[in-house]
MDAnalysis code that builds the backbone (N, CA, C; Angstrom):
import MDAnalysis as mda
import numpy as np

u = mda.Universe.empty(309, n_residues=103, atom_resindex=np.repeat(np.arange(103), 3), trajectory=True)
u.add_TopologyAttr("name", ["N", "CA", "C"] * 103)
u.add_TopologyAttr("resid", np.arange(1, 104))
u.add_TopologyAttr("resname", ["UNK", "UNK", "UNK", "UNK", "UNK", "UNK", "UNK", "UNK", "UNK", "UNK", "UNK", "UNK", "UNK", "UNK", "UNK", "UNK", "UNK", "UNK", "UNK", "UNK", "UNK", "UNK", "UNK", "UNK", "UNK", "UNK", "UNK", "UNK", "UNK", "UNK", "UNK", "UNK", "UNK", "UNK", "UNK", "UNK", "UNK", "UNK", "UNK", "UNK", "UNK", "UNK", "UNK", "UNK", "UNK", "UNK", "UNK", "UNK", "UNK", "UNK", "UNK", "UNK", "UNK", "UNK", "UNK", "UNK", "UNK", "UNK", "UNK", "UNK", "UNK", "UNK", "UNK", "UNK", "UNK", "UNK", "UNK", "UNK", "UNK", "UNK", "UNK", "UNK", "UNK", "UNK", "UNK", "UNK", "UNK", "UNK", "UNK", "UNK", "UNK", "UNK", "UNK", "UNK", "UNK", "UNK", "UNK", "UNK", "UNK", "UNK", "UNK", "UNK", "UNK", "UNK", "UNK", "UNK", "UNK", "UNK", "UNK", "UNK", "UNK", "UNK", "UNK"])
u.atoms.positions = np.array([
    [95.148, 197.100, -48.300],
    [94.271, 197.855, -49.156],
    [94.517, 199.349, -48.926],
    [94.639, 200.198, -49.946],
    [94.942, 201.371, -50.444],
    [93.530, 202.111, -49.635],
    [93.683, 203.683, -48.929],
    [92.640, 204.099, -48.501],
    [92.510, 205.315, -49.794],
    [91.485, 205.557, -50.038],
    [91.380, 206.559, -51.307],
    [90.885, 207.685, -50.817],
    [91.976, 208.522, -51.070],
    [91.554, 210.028, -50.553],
    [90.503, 210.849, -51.111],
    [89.569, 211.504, -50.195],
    [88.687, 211.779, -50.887],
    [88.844, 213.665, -50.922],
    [87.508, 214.210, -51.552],
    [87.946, 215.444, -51.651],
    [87.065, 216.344, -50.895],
    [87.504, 216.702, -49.702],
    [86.601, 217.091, -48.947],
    [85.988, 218.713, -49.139],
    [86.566, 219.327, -50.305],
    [86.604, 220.966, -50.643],
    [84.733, 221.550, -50.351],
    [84.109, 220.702, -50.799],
    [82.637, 221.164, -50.700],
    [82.230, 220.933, -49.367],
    [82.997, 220.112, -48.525],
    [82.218, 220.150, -47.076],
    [82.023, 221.348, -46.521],
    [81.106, 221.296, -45.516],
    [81.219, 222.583, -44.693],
    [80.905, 222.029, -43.571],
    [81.074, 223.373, -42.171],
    [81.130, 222.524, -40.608],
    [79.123, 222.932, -40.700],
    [78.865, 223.639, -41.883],
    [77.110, 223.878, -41.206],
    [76.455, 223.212, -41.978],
    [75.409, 222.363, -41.291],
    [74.060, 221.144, -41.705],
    [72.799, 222.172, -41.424],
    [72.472, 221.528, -42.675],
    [70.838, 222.049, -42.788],
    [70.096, 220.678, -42.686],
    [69.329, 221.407, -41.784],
    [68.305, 219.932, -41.380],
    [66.571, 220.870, -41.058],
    [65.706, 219.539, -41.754],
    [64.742, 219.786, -41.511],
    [63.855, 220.277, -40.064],
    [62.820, 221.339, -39.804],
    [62.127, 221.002, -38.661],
    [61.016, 221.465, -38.234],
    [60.016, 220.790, -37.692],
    [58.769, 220.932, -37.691],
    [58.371, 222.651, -36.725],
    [57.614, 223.242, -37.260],
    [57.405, 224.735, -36.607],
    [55.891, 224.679, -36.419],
    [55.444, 225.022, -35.390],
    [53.928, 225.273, -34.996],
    [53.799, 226.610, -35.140],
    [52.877, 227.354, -35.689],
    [52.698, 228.288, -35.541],
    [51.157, 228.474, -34.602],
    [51.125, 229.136, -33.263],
    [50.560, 229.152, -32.516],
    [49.233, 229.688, -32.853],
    [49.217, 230.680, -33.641],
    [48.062, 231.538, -34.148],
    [47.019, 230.469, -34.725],
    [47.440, 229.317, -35.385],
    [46.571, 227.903, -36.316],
    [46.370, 227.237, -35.502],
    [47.399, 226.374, -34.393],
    [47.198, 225.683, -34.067],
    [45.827, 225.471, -32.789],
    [45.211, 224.468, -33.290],
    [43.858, 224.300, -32.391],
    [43.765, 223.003, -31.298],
    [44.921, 222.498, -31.349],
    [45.354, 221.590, -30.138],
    [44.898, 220.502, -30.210],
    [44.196, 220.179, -31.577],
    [43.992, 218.486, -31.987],
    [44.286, 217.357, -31.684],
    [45.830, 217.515, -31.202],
    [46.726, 216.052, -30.742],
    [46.800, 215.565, -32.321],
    [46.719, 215.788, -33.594],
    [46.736, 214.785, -34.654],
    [48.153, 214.636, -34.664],
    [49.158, 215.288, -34.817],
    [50.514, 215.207, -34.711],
    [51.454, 214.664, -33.585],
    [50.399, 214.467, -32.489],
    [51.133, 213.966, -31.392],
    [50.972, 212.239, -32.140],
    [49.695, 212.199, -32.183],
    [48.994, 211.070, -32.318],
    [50.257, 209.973, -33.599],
    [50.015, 210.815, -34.909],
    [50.806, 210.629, -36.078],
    [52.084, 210.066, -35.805],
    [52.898, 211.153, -35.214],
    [54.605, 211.253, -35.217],
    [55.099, 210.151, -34.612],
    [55.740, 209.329, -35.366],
    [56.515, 208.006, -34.911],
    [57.386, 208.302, -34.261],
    [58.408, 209.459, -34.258],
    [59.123, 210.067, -33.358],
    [58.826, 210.394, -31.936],
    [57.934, 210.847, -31.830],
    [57.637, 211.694, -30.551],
    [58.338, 213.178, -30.249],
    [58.453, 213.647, -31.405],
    [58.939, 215.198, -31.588],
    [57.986, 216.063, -30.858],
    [56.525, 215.717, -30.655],
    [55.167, 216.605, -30.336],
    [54.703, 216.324, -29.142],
    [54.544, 217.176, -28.205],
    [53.353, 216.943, -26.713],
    [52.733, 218.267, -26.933],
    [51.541, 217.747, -26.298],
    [50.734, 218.765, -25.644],
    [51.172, 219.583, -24.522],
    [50.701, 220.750, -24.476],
    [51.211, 221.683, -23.463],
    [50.152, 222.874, -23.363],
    [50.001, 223.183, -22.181],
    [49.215, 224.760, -22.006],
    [50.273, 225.809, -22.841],
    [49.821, 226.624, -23.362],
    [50.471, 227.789, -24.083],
    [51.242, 228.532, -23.144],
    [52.563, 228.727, -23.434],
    [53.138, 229.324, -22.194],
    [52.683, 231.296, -22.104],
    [53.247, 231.665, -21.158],
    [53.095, 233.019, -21.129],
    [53.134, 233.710, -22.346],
    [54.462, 233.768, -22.630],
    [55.696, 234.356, -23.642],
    [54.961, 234.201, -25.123],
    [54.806, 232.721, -25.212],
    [54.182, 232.182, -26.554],
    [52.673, 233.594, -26.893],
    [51.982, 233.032, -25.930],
    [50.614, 234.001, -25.626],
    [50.612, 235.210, -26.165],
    [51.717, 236.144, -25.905],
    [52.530, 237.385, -26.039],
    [52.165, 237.822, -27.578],
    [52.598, 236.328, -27.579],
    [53.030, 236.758, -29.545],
    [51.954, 236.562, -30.421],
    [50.788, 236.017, -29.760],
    [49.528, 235.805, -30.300],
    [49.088, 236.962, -31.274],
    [48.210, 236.608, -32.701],
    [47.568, 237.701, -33.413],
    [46.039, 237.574, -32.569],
    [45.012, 238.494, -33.342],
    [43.581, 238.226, -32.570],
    [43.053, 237.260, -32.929],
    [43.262, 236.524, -34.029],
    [43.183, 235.493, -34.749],
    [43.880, 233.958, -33.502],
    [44.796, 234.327, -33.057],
    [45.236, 232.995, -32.449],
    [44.672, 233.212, -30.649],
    [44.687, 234.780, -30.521],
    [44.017, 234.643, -29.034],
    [42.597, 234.351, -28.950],
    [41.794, 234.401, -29.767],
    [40.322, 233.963, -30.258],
    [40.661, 232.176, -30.221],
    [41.358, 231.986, -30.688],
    [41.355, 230.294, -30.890],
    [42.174, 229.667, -29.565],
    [42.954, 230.670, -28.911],
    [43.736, 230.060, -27.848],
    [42.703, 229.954, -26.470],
    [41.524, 230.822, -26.310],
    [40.405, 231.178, -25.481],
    [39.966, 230.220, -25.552],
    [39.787, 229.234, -26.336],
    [38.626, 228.304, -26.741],
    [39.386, 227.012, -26.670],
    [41.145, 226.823, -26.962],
    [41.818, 225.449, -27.386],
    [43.383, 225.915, -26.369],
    [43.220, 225.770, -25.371],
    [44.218, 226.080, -24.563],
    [45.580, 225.317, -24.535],
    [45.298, 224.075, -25.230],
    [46.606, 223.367, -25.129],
    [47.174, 223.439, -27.019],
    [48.409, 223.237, -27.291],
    [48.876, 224.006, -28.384],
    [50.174, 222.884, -28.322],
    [50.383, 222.629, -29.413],
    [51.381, 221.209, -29.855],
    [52.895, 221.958, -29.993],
    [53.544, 221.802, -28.994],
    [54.917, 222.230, -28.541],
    [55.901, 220.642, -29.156],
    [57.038, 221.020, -30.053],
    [58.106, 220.406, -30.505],
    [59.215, 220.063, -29.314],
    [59.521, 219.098, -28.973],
    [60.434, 218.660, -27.375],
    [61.428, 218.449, -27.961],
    [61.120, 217.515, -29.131],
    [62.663, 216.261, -29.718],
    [62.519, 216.558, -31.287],
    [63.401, 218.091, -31.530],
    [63.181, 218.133, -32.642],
    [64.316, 217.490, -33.155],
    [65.480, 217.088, -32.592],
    [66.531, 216.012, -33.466],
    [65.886, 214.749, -33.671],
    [65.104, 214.620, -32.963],
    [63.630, 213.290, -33.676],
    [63.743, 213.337, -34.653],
    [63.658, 214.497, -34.876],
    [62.424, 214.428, -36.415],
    [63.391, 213.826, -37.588],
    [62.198, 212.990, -38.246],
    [62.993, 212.774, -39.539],
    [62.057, 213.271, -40.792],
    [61.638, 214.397, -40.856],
    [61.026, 215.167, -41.324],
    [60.324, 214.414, -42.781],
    [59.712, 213.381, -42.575],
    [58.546, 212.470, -42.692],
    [57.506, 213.083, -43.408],
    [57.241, 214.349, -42.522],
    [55.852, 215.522, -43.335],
    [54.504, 214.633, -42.611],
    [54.469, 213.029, -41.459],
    [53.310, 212.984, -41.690],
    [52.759, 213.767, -41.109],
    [53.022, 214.898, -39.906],
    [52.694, 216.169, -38.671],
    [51.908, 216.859, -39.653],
    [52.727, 217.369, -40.738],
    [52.267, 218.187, -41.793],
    [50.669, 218.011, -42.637],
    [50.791, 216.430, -42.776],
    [49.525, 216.087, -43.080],
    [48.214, 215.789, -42.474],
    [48.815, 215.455, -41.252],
    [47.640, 215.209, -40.322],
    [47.497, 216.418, -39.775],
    [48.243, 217.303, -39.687],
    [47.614, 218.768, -38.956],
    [45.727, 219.334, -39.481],
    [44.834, 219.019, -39.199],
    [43.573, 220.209, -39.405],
    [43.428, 221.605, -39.994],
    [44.512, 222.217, -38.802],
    [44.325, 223.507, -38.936],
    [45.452, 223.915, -40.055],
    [46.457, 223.112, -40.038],
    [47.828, 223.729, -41.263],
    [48.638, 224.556, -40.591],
    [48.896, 223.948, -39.320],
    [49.719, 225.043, -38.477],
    [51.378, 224.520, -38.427],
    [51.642, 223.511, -38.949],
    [52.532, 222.906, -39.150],
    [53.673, 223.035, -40.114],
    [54.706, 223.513, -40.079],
    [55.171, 223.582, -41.474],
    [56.693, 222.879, -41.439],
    [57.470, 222.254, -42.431],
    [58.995, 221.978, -41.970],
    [59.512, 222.737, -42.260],
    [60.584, 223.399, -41.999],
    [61.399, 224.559, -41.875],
    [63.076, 224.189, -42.033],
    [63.679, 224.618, -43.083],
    [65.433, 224.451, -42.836],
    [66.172, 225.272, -41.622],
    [66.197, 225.069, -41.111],
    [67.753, 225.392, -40.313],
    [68.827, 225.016, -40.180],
    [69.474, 225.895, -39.818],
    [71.246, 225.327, -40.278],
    [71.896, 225.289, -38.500],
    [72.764, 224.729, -38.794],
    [73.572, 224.397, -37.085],
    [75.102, 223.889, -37.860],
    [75.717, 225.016, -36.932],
    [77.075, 224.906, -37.248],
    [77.018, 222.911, -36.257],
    [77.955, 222.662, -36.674],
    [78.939, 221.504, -36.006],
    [79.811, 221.375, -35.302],
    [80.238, 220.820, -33.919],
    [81.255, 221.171, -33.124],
    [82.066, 220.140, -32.770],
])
């Protein structure tokens, strides 16, 4: 059997792939996305230093009060599903494209 050449001109070495982004300022540490995600893309975590840093008054007001904040571990998990997105409360959740060259 004949192999049929194909035309590879539109490939490229960079993939865009979906991925889940917390934005710290919303997030109120619910666990709904831990809970949700069939993956296990989501844990709980104390807010690190750095993160803290970047806080508006809006997220250090909510971080005072909700100290743990839904950190992404296994974002090649994700199969960007959206259910994180839906079960989020606060809407701190969003999927995001990024691109990654290939090696």
């Amino acid at each position: 059997m004949k192999e049929k050449k194909l035309d590879k001109s539109n490939c490229s070495d960079i993939t865009e792939k979906l991925m889940p982004i917390v934005n710290f300022n919303d997030c109120g540490g619910k666990k709904d996305c831990v809970k949700v995600c069939p993956y296990n893309v989501f844990e709980m975590h104390p807010i690190t230093k750095d993160d803290k840093e970047k806080l508006n008054l809006k997220g250090k007001i909510k971080t005072f009060f909700f100290k743990q904040k839904a950190y992404v571990i296994n974002p090649e998990q994700c199969h960007a599903c959206g259910l994180c997105v839906q079960a989020c409360p606060e809407k701190a959740i969003k999927l995001t494209r990024f691109k990654k060259e290939d090696k």
